[in-house]
C-alpha positions in Angstrom: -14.8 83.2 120.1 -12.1 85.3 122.0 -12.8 83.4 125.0 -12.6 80.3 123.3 -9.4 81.4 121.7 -7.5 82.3 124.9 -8.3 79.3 127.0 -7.1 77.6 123.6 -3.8 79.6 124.0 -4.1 78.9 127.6 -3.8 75.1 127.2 -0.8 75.4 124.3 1.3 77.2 126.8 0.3 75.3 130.1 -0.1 71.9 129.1 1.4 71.5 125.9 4.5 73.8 127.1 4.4 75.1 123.6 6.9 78.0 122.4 6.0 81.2 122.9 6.8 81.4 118.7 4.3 78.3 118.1 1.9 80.0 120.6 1.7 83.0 118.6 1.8 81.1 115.0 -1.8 80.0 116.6 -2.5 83.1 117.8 -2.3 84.8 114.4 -4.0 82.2 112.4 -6.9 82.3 114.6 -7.5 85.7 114.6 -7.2 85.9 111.4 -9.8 84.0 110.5 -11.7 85.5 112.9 -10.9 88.8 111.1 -12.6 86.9 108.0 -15.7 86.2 109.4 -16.3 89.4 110.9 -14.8 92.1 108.5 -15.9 89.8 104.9 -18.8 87.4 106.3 -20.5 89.6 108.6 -20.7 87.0 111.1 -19.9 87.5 114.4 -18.6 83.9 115.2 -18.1 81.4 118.4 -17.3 77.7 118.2 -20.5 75.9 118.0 -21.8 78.1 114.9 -19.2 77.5 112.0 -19.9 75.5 109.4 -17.1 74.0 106.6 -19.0 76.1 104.1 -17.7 79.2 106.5 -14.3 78.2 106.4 -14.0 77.0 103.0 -15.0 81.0 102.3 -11.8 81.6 104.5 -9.4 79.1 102.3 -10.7 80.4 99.2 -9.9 84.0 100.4 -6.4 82.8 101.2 -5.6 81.4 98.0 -7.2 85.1 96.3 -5.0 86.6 98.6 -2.2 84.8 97.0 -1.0 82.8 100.3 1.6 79.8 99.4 -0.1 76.4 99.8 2.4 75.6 102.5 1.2 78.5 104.1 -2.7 77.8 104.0 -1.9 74.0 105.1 -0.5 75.2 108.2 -3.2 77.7 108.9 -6.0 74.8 108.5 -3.8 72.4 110.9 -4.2 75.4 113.3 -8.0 75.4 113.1 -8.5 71.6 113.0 -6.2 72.0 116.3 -8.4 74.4 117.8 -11.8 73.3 117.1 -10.5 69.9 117.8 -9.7 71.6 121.3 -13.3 73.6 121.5 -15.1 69.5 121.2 -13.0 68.2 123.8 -14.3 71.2 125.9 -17.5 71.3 125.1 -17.5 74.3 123.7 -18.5 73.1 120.4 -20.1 69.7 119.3 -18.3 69.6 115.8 -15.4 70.5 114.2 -15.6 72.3 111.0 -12.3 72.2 110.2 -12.0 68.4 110.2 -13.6 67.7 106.1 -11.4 70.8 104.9 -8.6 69.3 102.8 -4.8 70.9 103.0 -4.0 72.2 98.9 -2.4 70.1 97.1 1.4 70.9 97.3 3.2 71.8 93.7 5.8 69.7 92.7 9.0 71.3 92.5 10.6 71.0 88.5 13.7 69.1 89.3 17.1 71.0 88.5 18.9 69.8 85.3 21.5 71.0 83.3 21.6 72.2 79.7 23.6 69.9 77.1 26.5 72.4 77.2 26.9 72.5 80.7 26.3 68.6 80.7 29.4 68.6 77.9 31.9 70.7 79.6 31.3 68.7 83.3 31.9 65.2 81.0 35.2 66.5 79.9 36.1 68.2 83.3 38.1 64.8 84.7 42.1 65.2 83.9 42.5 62.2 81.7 45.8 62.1 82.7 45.2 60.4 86.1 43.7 57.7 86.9 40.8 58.7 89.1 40.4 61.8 86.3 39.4 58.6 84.2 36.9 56.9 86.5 35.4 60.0 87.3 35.2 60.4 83.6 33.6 57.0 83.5 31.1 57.8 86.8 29.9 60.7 84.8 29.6 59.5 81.7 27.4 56.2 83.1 25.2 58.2 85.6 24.1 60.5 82.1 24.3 58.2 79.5 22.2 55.6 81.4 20.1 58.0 83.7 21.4 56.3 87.0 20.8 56.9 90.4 23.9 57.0 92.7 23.1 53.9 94.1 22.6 51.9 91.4 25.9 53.5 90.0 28.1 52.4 92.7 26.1 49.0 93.0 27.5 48.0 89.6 29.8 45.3 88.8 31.9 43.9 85.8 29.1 41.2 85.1 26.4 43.6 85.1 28.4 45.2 81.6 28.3 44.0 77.9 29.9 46.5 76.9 29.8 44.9 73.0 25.8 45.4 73.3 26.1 48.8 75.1 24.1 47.6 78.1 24.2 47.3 81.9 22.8 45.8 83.9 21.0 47.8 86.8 19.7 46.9 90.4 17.1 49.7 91.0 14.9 50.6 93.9 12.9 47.4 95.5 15.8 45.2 93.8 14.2 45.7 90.5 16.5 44.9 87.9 17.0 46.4 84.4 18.8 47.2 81.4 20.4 50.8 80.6 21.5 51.1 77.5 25.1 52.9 76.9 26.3 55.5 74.5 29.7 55.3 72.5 31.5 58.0 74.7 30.8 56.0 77.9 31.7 52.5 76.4 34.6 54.4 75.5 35.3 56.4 78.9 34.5 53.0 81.1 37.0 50.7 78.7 39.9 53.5 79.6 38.8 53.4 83.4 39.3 49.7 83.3 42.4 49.5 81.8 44.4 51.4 85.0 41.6 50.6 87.9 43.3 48.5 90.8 41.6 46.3 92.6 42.0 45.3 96.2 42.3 42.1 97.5 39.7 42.5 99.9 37.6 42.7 96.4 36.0 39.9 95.0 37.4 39.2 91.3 36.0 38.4 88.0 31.8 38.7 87.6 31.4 40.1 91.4 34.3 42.4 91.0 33.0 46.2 91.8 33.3 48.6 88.8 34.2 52.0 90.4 36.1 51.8 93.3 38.4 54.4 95.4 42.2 55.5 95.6 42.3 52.0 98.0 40.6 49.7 95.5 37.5 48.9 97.4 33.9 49.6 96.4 33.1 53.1 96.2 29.8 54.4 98.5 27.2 57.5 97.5 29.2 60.2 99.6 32.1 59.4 97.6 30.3 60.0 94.9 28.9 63.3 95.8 32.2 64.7 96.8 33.7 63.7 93.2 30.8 65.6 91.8 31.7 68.8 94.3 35.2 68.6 92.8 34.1 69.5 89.2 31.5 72.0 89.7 33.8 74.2 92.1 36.3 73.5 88.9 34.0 74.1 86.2 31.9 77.2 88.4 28.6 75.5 87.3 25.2 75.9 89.8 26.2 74.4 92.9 22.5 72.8 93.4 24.0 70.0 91.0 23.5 66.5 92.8 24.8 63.1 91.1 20.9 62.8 90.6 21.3 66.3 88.3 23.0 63.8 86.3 19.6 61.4 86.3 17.2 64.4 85.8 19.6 65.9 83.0 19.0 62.8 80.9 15.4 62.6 81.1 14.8 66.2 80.3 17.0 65.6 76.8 15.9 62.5 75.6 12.0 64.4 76.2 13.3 67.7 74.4 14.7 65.7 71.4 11.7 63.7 71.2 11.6 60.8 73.0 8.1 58.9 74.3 7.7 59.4 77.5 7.0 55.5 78.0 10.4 54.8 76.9 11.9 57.2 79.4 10.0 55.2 82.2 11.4 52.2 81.4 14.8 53.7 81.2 14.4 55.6 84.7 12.7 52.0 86.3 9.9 54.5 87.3 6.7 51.9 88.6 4.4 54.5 87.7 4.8 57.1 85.0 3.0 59.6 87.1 6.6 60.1 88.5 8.3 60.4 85.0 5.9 63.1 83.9 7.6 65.6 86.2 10.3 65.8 83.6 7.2 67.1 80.8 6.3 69.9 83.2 10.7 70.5 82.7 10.5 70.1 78.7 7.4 72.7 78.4 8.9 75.2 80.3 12.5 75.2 78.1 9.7 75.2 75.6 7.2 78.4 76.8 10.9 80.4 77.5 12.1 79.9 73.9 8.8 80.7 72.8 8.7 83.8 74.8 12.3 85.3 73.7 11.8 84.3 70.0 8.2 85.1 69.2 7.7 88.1 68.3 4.6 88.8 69.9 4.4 86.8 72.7 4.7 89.3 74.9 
């Protein structure tokens, strides 16, 4: 197996003029798997005698070990690499590695913010200036609808009723749908377009762009994120917040207050609801750590 190993090493350095940081990423993963076989198995191992059931033993002793799954993914790329190598060789007439499957990642919780931080970044615009009351109105819209950045700057006077509370939203795929919205954003958007200038570069009536800049024209995502950058630094909340915080906040609430998690699909345009269920992983957390600081004995 050493052998094998080194003319493996060999080739990464020679022919694949790998990094001397990659080449010892394979080094280490190799050996210790190697270590495995010989300190845990008993086997004293080469190239042509492993079997999946062998290295399967290996995986399940990582994850014991309490290896990240990112972790164990890249150490069963290594292998596939290297038995891959060992076939082409002939040093081996298989590769054990290659029926192994990498762990299934975990899906990262999105980050949302509480209804109180949510409150006091609504209110953080000056309404006293004009762009204090579209930002007002953006912040408003991208919570009270649950909207993407895109679809927020993507909206136009036509797309609102405002008398029905609704807009209408072009989502990913140009799927189209309705968002309803609340009294404070009918409210916030109806002040915004009572000062908001247009340019004459802008198309008028039906087409005419909702939000727009300091020069009247059609406001883009980056804009969008740097309005947002404003507030936190003003208001000192997290600084992970993302105009999609915005999006992630209003799922998480309407879920905590009740809400079926069909309905919160079709509000987020999510195709499958595989992807809205993230935000039920979100709600039973906030759930488990009021459980865990109130009950008396959960702990």
């Amino acid at each position: 197996m050493q052998t094998a190993i080194s003319r493996f090493l060999r080739y990464l350095t020679v022919e694949r003029n790998a990094s001397d940081l990659t080449v010892k990423s394979y080094r280490e993963d190799l050996e210790s798997m190697t270590e495995y076989l010989q300190e845990v198995v008993g086997l004293e191992p080469s190239p042509n005698s492993l079997s999946p059931l062998e290295l399967r033993g290996y995986v399940s002793a990582l994850h014991e070990a309490g290896y990240a799954k990112s972790s164990i993914s890249r150490r069963l790329a290594s292998l596939r690499s290297f038995f891959r190598f060992c076939q082409r060789e002939g040093l081996s007439d298989h590769n054990p590695a290659k029926p192994l499957r990498n762990p299934r990642p975990d899906r990262k919780l999105p980050h949302f913010l509480s209804t109180e931080q949510i409150g006091l970044l609504l209110e953080s615009p000056s309404p006293r200036e004009a762009l204090g009351k579209r930002d007002r109105a953006m912040l408003e819209t991208m919570y009270s609808a649950g909207l993407r950045v895109s679809e927020l700057v993507g909206i136009n006077d036509g797309d609102l009723d405002l008398a029905e509370g609704l807009v209408r939203v072009r989502g990913k795929g140009k799927k189209e749908r309705f968002a309803p919205l609340g009294r404070f954003c009918i409210r916030a958007i109806q002040t915004w377009m009572g000062v908001r200038e247009l340019s004459p570069k802008e198309p008028k009536g039906p087409a005419a762009p909702l939000f727009v800049n300091r020069f009247g024209t059609r406001l883009t995502t980056r804009s969008v994120g740097r309005m947002l950058e404003k507030y936190l630094q003003k208001t000192g909340l997290d600084s992970r917040t993302s105009p999609h915080t915005l999006r992630h906040s209003f799922a998480t609430h309407l879920l905590d207050c009740g809400a079926d998690i069909r309905s919160v699909q079709e509000l987020l345009g999510h195709k499958s609801l595989v992807t809205t269920q993230i935000y039920t992983h979100v709600s039973t957390a906030g759930l488990r750590e009021a459980y865990d600081k109130a009950h008396p004995r959960a702990n």
